[in-house]
C-alpha positions as CSV (number, residue, x, y, z in Angstrom):
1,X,85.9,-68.9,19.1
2,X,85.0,-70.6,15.5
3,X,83.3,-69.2,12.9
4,X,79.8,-69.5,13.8
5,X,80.2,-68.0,17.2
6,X,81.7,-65.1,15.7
7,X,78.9,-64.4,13.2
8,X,76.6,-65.2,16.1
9,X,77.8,-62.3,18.4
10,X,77.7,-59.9,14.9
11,X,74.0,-61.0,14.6
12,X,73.0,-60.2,17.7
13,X,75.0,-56.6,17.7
14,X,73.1,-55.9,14.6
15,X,69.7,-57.2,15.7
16,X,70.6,-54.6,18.9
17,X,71.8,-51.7,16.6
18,X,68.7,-52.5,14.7
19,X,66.0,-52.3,17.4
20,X,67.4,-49.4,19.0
21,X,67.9,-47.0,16.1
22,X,64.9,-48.2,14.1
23,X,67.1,-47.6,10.9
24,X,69.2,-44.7,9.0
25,X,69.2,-42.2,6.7
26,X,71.9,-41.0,3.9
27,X,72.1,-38.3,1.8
28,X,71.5,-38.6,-2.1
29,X,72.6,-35.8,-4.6
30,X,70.7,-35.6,-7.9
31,X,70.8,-33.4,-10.6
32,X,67.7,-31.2,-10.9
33,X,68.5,-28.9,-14.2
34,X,71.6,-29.2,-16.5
35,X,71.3,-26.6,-19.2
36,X,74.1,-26.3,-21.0
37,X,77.5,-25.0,-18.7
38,X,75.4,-24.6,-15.8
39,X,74.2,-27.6,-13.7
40,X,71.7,-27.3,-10.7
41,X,71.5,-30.1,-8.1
42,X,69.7,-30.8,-5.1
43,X,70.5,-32.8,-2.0
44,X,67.5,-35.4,-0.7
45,X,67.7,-37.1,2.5
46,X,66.2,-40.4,2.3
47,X,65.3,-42.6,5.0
48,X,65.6,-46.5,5.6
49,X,63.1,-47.9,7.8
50,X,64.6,-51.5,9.2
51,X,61.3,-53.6,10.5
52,X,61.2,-55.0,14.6
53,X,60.8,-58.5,13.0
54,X,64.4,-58.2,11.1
55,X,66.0,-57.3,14.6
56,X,64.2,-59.8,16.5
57,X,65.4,-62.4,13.6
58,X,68.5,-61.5,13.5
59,X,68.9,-61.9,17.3
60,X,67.3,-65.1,17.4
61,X,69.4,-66.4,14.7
62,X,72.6,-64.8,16.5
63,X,71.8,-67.1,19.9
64,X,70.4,-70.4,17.9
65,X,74.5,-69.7,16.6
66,X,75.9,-69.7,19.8
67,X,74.1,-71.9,21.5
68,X,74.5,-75.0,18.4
69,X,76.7,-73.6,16.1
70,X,80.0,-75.1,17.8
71,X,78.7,-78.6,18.6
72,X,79.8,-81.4,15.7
């Protein structure tokens, strides 16, 4: 396998990963009050929303790679 077909097949795993789990979340620590010794921080969960069209690209892109990215 060459180069393209590899990133191919990771384009399409991604574009899969991407339409099943509609996108992530991580958790962010920020510091709410810091008066002196004492510090007081809160933890936010923030959420990433990845859109159908970037996992239906990313697909398409990943089989346009396999299909033509090995022919010279």
């Amino acid at each position: 396998m060459n180069f393209t077909k590899i990133v191919g097949v990771l384009l399409i795993i991604a574009g899969t990963a991407s339409l099943v789990t509609g996108g992530f979340s991580y958790t962010k620590d920020s510091t709410v009050v810091k008066l002196g010794p004492l510090e007081l921080s809160a933890k936010q969960k923030e959420e990433v929303n990845l859109p159908v069209w970037l996992g239906v690209g990313a697909i398409a892109v990943g089989g346009l790679l396999l299909l033509f990215g090995g022919r010279k």
